[in-house]
Phi, psi and omega in degrees: 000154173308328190215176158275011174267016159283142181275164170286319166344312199250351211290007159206062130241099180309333187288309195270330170308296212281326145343280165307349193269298176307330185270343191268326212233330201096138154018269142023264159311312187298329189286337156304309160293340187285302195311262189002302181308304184259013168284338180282329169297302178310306210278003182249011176054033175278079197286319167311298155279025157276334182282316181296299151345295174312305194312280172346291185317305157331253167007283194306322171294321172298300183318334186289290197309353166269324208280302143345313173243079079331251170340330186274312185300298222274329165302332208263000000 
């Protein structure tokens, strides 16, 4: 996982990870972190936290594309 500031609580919720992420680093960053994880997941063959990792990649896309046609609304 990224830090030890992650609780054990949340630590294969993709929804709270990604949650944590976004509030430790932005958007942005967090979508860095995730690929960064999961290129370290493939490459040590950690299939569970690679799946958990994806999820997070998921997640994180939705919140950009809401964040996106948010934003797209508040322009028209």
């Amino acid at each position: 996982m990224p830090s030890n500031s992650l609780s054990l609580s949340m630590k294969d919720d993709p929804n709270a990870i990604a949650a944590w992420l976004i509030e430790e680093h932005g958007l942005k960053d967090a979508e860095r972190v995730v690929l960064d994880s999961i290129f370290k997941a493939q490459n040590v063959g950690d299939n569970y936290g690679l799946s958990v990792w994806r999820e997070v990649r998921q997640t994180l896309a939705k919140r950009s594309d809401d964040t996106n046609r948010y934003s797209e609304d508040d322009d028209a």
